[in-house]
C-alpha positions in Angstrom: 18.5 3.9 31.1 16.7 6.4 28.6 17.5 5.9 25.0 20.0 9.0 24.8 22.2 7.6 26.9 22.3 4.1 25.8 22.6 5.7 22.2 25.2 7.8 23.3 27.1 5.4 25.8 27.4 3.0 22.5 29.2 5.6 20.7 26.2 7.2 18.8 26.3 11.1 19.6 24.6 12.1 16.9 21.5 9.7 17.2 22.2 10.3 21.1 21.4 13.8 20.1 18.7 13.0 18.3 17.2 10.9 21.3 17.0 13.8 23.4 14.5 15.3 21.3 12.7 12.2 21.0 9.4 11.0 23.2 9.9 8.5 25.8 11.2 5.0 24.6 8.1 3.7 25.5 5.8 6.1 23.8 8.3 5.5 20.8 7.6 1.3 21.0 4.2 2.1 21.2 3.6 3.9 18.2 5.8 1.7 16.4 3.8 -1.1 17.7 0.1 0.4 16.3 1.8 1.0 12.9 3.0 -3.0 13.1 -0.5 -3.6 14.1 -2.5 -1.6 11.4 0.1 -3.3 9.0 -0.2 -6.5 10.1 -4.3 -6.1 10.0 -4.1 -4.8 6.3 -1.9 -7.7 5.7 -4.8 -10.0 7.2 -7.4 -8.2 5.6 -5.4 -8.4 2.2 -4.8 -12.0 2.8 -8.2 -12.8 3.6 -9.6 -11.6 0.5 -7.3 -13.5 -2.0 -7.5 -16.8 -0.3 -11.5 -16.2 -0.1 -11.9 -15.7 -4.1 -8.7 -18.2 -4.8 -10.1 -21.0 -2.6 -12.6 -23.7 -3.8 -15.2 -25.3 -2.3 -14.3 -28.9 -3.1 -10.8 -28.1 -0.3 -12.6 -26.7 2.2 -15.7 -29.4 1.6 -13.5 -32.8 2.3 -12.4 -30.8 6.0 -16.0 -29.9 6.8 -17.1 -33.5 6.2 -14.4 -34.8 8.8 -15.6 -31.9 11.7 -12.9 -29.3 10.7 -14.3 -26.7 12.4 -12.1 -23.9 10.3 -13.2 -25.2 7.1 -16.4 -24.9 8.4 -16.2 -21.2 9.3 -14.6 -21.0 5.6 -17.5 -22.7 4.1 -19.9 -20.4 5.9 -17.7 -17.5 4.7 -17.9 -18.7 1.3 -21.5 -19.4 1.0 -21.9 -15.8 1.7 -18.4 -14.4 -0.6 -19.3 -10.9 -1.8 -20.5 -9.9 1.7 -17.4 -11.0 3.1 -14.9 -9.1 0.4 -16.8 -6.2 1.7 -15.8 -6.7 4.8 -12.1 -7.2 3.8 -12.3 -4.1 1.8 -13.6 -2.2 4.6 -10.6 -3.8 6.9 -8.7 -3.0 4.5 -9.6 1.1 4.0 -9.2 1.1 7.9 -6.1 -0.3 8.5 -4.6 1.4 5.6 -6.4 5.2 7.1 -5.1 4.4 10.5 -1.8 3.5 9.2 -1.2 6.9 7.0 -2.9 9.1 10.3 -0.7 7.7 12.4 2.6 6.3 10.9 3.3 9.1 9.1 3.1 11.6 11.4 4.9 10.4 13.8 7.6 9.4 11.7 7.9 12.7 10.0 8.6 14.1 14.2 11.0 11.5 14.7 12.6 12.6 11.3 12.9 16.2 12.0 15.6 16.9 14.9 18.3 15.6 12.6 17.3 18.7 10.5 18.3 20.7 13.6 21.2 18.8 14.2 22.2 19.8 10.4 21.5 23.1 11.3 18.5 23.2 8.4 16.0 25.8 10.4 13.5 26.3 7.4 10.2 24.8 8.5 9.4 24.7 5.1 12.8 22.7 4.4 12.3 20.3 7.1 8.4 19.9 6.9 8.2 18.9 3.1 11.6 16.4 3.5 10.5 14.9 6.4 6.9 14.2 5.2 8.3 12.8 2.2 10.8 10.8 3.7 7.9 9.3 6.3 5.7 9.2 3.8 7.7 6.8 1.6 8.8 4.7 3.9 5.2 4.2 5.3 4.0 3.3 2.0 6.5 1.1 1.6 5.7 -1.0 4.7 2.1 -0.9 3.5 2.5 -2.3 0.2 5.4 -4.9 0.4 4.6 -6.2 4.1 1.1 -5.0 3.8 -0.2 -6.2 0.2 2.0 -8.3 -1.7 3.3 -10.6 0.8 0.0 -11.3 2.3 -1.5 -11.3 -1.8 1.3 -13.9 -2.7 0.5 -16.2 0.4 -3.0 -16.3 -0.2 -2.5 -17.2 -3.8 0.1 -20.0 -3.5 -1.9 -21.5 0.0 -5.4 -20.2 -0.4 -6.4 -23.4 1.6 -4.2 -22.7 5.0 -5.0 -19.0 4.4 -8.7 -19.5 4.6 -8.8 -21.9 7.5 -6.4 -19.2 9.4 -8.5 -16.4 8.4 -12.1 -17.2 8.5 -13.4 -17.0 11.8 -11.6 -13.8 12.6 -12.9 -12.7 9.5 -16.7 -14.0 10.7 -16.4 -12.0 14.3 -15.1 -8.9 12.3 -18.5 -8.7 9.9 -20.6 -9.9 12.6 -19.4 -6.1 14.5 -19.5 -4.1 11.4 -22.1 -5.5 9.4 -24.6 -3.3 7.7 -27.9 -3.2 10.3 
């Protein structure tokens, strides 16, 4: 069943409407899957670099002693600190880039047959609106699910946070550090 007609079947012509000049559902869930993803990764990125500078060594020291092999990977990450917020920062300034290349284009296109549908035909009209409207709302994923929640974790549990995020956070330099 394509999404027009299940929008339309439940009583939704106007978003049934809208469907038909839609992509494909699945082309839809997978662009709205990367933008998760590249939100999700800013959020780790974000989260990694709090918990890194709010964590001290004396937590992750008592772990290591017993074998903890994540507060190992933590201590190794924070022998080596401002390396490490480098490669947060540059996690971060990718996610965030491949977030605003592709979330807000392709919401602005999912925004702009309801323009149509209003029968607003200035490109103009419907360009600037949309973009703003997408562009909004993509920043605020970014910076509520993207920064601050992921900021506020790593400050109230900077312990869990760093055992969760180190050795992801170790394979990430080990690909992108400088030669």
């Amino acid at each position: 069943m394509s999404i027009s007609s299940f929008v339309f079947v439940s009583g939704w012509p106007l978003a049934a409407a809208l469907a038909r000049e839609w992509d494909s559902a699945g082309l839809i869930f997978s662009k709205l899957g990367v933008i998760a993803l590249l939100v999700g990764l800013n959020g780790f990125f974000v989260a990694a670099e709090f918990a890194l500078v709010k964590i001290r060594s004396s937590q992750l020291g008592t772990l290591a002693a017993e074998g903890n092999q994540r507060a190992l990977a933590g201590q190794h990450v924070t022998s080596s600190l401002d390396a490490y917020l480098s490669a947060c920062q540059l996690g971060i300034t990718l996610a965030s880039l491949g977030l605003g290349w592709v979330g807000e284009p392709f919401l602005a296109q999912m925004l702009q047959p309801a323009f149509r549908l209003m029968n607003i035909e200035s490109p103009a009209i419907i360009t600037s609106v949309s973009f703003t409207v997408a562009f909004s709302l993509i920043t605020f994923l970014h910076i509520v699910i993207g920064e601050q929640a992921p900021k506020i974790l790593a400050i109230r549990k900077p312990l869990p946070t760093t055992l969760w995020v180190s050795a992801p956070l170790r394979f990430f330099y080990a690909i992108f550090k400088p030669a």
